[in-house]
TITOR-390211 format. One record per residue (C-alpha): x, y, z; residue number from 1. Coordinates in nm, 3 decimals, decimal comma. Example, Ala and Ser with C-alpha at 12.3 -4.5 7.8 and 13.67 -1.06 7.14 Angstrom:
<sites>
c1; c2; c3; resi
1,230; -0,450; 0,780; 1;
1,367; -0,106; 0,714; 2;
</sites>
This chain:
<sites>
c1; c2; c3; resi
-3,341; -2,511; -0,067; 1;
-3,487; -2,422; -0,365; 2;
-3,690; -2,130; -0,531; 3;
-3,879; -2,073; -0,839; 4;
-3,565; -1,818; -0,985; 5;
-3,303; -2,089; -0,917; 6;
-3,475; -2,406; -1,053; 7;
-3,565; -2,173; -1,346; 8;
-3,250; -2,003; -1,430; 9;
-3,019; -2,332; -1,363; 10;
-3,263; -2,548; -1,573; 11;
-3,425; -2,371; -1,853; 12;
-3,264; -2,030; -1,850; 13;
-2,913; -2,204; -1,791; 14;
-2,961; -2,445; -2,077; 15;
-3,084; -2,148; -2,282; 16;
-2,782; -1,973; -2,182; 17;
-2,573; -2,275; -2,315; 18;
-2,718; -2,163; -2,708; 19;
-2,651; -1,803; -2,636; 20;
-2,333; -1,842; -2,554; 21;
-2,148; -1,803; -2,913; 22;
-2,332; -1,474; -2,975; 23;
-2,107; -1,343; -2,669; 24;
-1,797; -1,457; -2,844; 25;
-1,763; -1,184; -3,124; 26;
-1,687; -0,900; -3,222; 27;
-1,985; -0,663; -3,244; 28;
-2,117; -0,297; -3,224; 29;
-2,493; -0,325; -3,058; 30;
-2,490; -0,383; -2,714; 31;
-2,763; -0,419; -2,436; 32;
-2,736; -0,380; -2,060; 33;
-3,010; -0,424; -1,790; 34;
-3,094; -0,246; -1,462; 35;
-3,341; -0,254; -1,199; 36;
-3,436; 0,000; -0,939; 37;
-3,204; 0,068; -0,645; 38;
-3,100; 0,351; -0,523; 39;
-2,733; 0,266; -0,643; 40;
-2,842; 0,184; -0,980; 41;
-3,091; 0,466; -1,077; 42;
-2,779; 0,644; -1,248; 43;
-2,840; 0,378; -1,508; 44;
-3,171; 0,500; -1,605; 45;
-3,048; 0,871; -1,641; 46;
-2,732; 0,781; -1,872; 47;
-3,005; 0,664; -2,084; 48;
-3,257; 0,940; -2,051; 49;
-2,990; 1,196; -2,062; 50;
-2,812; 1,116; -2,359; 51;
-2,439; 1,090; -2,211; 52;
-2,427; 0,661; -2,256; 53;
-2,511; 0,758; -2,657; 54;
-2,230; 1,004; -2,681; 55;
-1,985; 0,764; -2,527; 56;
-2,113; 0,532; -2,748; 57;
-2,081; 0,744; -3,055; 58;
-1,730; 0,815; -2,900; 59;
-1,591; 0,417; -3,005; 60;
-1,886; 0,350; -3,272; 61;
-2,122; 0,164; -3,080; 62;
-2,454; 0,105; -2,919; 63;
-2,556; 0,037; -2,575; 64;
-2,911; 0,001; -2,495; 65;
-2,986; 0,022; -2,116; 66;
-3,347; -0,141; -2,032; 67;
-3,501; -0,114; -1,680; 68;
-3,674; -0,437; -1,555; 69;
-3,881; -0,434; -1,291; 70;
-3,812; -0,771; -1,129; 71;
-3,465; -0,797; -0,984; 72;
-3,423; -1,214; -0,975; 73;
-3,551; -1,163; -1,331; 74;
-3,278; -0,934; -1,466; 75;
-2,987; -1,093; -1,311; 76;
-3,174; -1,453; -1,496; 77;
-3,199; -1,276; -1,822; 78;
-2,819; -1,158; -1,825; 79;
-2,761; -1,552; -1,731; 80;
-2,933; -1,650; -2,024; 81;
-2,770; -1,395; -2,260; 82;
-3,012; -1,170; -2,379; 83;
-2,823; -0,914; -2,217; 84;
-2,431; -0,842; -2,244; 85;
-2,424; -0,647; -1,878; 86;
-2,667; -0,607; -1,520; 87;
-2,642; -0,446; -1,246; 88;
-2,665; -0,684; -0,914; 89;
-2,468; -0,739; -0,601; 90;
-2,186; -0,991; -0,541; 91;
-2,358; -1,238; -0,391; 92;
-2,636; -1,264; -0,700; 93;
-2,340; -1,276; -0,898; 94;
-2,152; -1,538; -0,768; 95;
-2,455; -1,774; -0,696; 96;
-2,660; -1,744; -1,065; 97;
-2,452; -1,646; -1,317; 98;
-2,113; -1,755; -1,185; 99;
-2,257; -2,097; -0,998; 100;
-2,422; -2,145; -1,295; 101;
-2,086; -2,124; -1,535; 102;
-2,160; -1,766; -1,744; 103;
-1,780; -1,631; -1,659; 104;
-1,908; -1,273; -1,524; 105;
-1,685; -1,000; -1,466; 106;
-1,727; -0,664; -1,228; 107;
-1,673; -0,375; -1,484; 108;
-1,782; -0,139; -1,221; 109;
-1,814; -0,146; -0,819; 110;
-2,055; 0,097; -0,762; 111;
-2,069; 0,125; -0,384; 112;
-2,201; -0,074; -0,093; 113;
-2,504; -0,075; 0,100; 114;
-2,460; 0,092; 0,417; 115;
-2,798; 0,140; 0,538; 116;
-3,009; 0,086; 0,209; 117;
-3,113; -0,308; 0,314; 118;
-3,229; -0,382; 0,596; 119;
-3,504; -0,539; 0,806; 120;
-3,862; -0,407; 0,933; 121;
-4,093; -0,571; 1,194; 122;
-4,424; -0,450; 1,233; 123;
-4,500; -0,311; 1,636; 124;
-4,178; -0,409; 1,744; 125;
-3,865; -0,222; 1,812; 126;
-3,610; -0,543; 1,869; 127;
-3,475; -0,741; 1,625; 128;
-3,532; -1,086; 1,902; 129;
-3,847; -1,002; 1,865; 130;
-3,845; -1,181; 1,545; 131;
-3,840; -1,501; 1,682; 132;
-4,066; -1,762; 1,557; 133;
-4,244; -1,505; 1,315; 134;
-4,316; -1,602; 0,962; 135;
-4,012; -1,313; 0,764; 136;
-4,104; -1,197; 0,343; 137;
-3,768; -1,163; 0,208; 138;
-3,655; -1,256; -0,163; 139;
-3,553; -1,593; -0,075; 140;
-3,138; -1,649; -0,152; 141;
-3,129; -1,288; -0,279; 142;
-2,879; -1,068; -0,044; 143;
-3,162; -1,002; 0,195; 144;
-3,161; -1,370; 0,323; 145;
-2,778; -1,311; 0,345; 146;
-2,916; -1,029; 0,567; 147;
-3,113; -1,188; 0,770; 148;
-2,857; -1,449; 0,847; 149;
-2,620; -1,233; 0,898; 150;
-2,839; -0,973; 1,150; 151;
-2,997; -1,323; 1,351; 152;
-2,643; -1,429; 1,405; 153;
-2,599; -1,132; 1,588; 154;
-2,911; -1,203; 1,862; 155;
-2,809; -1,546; 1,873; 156;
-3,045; -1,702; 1,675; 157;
-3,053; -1,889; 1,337; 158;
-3,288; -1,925; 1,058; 159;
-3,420; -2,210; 1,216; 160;
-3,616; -1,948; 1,472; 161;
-3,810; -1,824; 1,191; 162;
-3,990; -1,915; 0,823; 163;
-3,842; -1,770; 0,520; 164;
-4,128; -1,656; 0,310; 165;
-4,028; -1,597; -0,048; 166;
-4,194; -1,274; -0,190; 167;
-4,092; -1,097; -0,537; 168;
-3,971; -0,727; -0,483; 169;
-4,224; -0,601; -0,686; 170;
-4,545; -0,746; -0,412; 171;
-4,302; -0,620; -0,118; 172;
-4,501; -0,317; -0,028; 173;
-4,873; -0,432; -0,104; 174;
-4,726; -0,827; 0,091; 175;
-4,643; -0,579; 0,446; 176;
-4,991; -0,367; 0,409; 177;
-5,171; -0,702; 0,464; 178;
-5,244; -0,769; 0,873; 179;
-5,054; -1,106; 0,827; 180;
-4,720; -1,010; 0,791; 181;
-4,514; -0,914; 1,027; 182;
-4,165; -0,879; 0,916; 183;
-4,015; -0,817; 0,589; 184;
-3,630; -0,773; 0,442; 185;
-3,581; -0,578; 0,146; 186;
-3,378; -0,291; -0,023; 187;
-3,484; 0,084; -0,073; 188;
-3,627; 0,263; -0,243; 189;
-3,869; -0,036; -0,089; 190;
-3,783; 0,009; 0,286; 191;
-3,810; 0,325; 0,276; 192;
-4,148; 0,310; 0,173; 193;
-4,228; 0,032; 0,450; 194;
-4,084; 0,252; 0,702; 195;
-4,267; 0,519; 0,689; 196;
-4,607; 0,286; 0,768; 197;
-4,669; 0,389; 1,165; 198;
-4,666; 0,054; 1,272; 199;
-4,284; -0,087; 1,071; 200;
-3,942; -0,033; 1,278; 201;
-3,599; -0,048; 1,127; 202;
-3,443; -0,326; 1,357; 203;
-3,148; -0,397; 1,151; 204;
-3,005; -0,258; 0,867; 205;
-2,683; -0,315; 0,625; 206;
-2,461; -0,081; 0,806; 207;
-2,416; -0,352; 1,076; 208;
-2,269; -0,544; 0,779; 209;
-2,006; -0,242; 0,586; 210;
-1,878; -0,353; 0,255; 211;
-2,046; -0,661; 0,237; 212;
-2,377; -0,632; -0,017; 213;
-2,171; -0,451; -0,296; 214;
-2,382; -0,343; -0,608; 215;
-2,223; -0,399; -0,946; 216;
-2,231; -0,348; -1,291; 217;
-2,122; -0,688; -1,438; 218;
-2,052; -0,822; -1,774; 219;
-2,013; -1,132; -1,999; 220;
-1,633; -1,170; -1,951; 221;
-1,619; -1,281; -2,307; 222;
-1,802; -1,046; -2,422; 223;
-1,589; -0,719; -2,295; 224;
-1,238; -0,952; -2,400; 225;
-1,384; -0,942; -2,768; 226;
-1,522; -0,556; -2,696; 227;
-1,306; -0,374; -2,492; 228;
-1,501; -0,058; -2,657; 229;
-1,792; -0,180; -2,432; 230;
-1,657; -0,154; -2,149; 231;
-1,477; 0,162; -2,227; 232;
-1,818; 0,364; -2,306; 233;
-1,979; 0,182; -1,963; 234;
-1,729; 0,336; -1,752; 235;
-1,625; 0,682; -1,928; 236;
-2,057; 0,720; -1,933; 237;
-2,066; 0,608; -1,584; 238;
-1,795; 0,809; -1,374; 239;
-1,895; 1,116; -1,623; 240;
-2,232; 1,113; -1,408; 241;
-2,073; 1,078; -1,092; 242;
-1,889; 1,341; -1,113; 243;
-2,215; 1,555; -1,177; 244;
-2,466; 1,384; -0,929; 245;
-2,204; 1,402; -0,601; 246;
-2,194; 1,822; -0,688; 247;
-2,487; 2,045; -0,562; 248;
-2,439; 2,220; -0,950; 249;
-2,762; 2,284; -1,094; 250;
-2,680; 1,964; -1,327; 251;
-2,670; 1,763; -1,008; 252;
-2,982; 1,857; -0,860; 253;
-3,149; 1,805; -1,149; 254;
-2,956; 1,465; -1,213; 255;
-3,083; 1,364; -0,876; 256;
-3,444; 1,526; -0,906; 257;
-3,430; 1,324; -1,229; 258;
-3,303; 0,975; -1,081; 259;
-3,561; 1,024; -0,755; 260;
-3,891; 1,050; -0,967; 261;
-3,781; 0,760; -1,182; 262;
-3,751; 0,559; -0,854; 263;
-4,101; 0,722; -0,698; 264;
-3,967; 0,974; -0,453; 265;
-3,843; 1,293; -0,413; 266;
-3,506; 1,514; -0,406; 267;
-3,539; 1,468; -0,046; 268;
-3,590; 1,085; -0,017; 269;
-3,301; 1,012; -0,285; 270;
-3,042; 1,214; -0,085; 271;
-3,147; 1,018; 0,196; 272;
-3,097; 0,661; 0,030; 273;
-2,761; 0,801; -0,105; 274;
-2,638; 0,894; 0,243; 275;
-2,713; 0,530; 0,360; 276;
-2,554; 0,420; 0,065; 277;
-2,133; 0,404; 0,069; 278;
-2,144; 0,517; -0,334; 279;
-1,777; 0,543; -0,493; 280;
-1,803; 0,879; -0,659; 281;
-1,439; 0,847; -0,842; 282;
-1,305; 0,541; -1,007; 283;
-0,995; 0,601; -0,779; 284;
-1,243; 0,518; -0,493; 285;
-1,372; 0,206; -0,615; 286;
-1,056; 0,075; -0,681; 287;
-0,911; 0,118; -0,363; 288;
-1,229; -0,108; -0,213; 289;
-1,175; -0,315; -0,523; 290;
-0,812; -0,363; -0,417; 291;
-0,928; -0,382; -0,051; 292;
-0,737; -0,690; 0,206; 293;
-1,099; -0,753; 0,270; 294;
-1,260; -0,789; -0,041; 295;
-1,159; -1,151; -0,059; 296;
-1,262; -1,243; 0,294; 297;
-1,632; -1,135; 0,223; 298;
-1,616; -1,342; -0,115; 299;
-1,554; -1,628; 0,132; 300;
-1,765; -1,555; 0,393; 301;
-2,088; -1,482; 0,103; 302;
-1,950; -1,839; -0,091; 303;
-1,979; -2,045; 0,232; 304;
-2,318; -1,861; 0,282; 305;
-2,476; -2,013; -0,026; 306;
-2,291; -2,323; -0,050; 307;
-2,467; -2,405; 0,312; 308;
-2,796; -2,289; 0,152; 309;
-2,733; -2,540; -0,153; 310;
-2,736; -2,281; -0,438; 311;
-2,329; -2,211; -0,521; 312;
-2,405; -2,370; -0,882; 313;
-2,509; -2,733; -0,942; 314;
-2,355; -3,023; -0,728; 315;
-2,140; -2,789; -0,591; 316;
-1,937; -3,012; -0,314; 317;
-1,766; -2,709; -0,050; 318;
-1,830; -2,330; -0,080; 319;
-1,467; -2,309; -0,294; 320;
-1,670; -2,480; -0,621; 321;
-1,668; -2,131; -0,809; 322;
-1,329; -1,949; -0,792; 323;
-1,293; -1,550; -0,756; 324;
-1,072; -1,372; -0,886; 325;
-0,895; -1,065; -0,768; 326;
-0,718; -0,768; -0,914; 327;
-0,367; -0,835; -0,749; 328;
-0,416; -1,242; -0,946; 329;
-0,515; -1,406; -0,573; 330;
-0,810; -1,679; -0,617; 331;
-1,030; -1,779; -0,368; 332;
-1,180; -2,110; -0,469; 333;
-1,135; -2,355; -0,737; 334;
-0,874; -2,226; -0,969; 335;
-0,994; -2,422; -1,263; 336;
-1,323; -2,300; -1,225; 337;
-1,245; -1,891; -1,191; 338;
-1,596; -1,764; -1,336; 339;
-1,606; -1,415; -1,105; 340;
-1,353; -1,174; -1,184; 341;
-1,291; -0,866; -0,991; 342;
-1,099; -0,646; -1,253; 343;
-1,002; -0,291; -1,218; 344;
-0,858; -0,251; -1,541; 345;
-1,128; 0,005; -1,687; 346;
-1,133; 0,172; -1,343; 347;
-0,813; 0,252; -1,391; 348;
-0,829; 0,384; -1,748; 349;
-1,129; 0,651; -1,596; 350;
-0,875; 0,729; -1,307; 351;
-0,586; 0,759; -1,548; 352;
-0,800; 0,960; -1,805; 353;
-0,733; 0,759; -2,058; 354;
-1,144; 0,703; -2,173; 355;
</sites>
């Protein structure tokens, strides 16, 4: 299976990625990460709004520049292609594009997991076996086909029961207003939106899944070896603004006032996506799921996922092509071909207070 993302980022963006590469190998001061909108992820348009990514910048002499782009696919293929040192995405997106695709990626920070915040809508129909035979919009190979496999397993049925129609995130809300469609898959702020249509019911959502979509900040691994300042200013910026959005302070109702008009909602609506959202408040939090006995059995269980939908990298021959690395030095997969790397090691400098 194929889509118009993967043929283009393992075949032109990939091969563009291949001249890009040196620039990540260096020293340097001006640095660029990318974000799109998720409920997870809106803190990344407020450290840049706010001010508090400069002044940990200022704090080691550097730059970051966080950009917001509106297509997901299309960050995640940018950061493959190098025009951006950092992007937020989940695991699986991560291991299948930029790691399947050889750009060595590590997770600087593990945000939280969805617990709630994907899920899957039909339209006049309260049962997820309902489903059966219906045409389902989804971002094809994006974690809400991993949803969808994972929630039809469930009913015993397969994807073979229904058609996978691929639709961008962006058309997700104007695809389900048409009479056509019946079903969609997405992420909020998106299903929120969907949901509140009369006719949509939640029939499935992430928490049936805990601790498997996880939504990261990743990096060039080269890039933060050559840097460590990068990644220093990422976190210390980061868990500086978790500490002020989890507190009802004035600062974090406004930093959450701020973060819910910038995804097209209110105070109200963003609580609500962050209480179906499992977010890791303190660095001391996502560690411990970092650290987690399961962690590695949900890299598994995602790489056999997209090996058996033919996107774990080019040629891949078993679902162990692309090896994962974990903080306590385990590897699941190929060992000579380690380009995921779960690393707690600026974590633990925010826990330690040593930012």
């Amino acid at each position: 299976m194929k889509t118009f993302f993967k043929t283009l980022s393992l075949a032109a963006i990939l091969s563009a990625s291949l001249i890009s590469q040196p620039a990540w190998a260096e020293e340097k001061t001006d640095f660029k990460v990318c974000w799109s909108i998720y409920v997870g992820w809106m803190p990344w348009s407020y450290l840049q709004d706010s001010g508090i990514m400069k002044k940990w910048a200022d704090k080691y002499d550097i730059s970051v520049d966080i950009v917001q782009i509106n297509d997901y696919v299309e960050s995640i293929n940018q950061y493959t292609a190098g025009a951006y040192d950092g992007c937020s995405m989940t695991n699986m997106d991560a291991l299948s594009i930029p790691a399947g695709g050889g750009v060595d990626t590590t997770a600087l920070i593990v945000g939280d997991y969805s617990n709630g915040n994907d899920g899957i809508i039909l339209k006049n129909a309260d049962d997820l076996a309902a489903i059966k035979g219906q045409n389902v919009n989804l971002v094809e190979l994006s974690v809400s086909h991993y949803l969808l496999a994972r929630a039809l397993e469930k009913v015993g049925l397969s994807e073979k029961d229904v058609t996978v129609v691929n639709t961008s995130d962006a058309d997700m809300i104007a695809t389900y207003a048409t009479d056509d469609v019946t079903s969609v898959v997405t992420w909020n702020p998106l299903l929120s939106e969907i949901e509140a249509y009369d006719n949509a019911k939640l029939v499935f959502d992430s928490a049936g899944i805990p601790g498997e979509i996880i939504d990261i900040m990743m990096v060039n691994t080269q890039t933060l070896a050559d840097n460590p300042a990068f990644g220093k200013a990422l976190v210390g910026a980061w868990y500086e603004l978790m500490s002020i959005m989890a507190s009802d302070t004035d600062d974090g109702i406004a930093a959450r006032t701020a973060m819910a008009e910038a995804s097209g909602t209110d105070l109200a609506g963003y609580d609500a996506q962050l209480a179906s959202t499992a977010m890791f408040f303190t660095p001391e939090k996502a560690i411990e799921f970092t650290k987690s006995a399961e962690l590695p059995g949900t890299m598994k269980f995602v790489a056999e996922f997209l090996f058996d939908k033919g996107i774990l990298g080019e040629g891949a021959p078993g679902p162990e092509f692309v090896g994962v690395s974990f903080p306590d030095g385990s590897i699941y997969g190929d060992t000579a071909n380690v380009k995921l790397k779960f690393n707690t090691t600026y974590m633990d400098m925010a826990a330690k207070g040593d930012l």
